[in-house]
C-alpha positions, 0 to 999 in steps of 0.5 A: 652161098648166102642170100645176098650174094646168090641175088648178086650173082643174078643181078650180074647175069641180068646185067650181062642180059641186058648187054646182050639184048642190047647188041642184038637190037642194034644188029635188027636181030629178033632173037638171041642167047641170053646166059641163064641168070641162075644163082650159080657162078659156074653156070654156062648155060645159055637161053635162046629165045625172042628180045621181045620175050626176053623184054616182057620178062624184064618188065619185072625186077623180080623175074629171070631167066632160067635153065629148068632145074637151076631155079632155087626153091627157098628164093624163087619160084617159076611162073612160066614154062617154056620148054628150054627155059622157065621165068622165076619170081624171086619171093624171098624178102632179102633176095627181092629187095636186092634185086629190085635195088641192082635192076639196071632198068630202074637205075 
């Protein structure tokens, strides 16, 4: 799979994300299952954790969610850890770009 589309199989799990943390918030819930936003399109993986851990991650367009062992080292590379789950930073020029350009929350 080539750059470009892996960074928009990821930009549409985020958008899947947001859909996610958005309901959750209307319903006063503190934590969901958010699908992990890994470059995979098969992947049915999910991450529970806090919407406001899942909204410090999304205050990067360039960070996300993911299942460890699903980050993609030539794309991203993690910078936290967190048990069940990993937030990566997308460092590749042409991934990061398209990500940032597809972030919901800068539209």
């Amino acid at each position: 799979m080539d750059k470009l589309k892996r960074a928009q199989t990821e930009a549409l799990f985020r958008d899947v994300n947001e859909r996610i943390a958005e309901s959750a918030e209307r319903f006063d819930a503190d934590v969901a299952e958010f699908v992990c936003e890994c470059a995979d399109p098969n992947c049915t993986h999910r991450i529970r954790t806090s919407l406001e851990h899942y909204d410090e991650v999304r205050g990067e367009a360039t960070h996300f969610l993911l299942i460890p062992g699903h980050e993609d080292p030539e794309i991203e590379r993690v910078v936290e850890r967190h048990g069940r789950h990993a937030v990566v930073e997308k460092f590749e020029r042409i991934v990061a770009r398209t990500v940032r350009r597809l972030d919901p929350r800068t539209v």
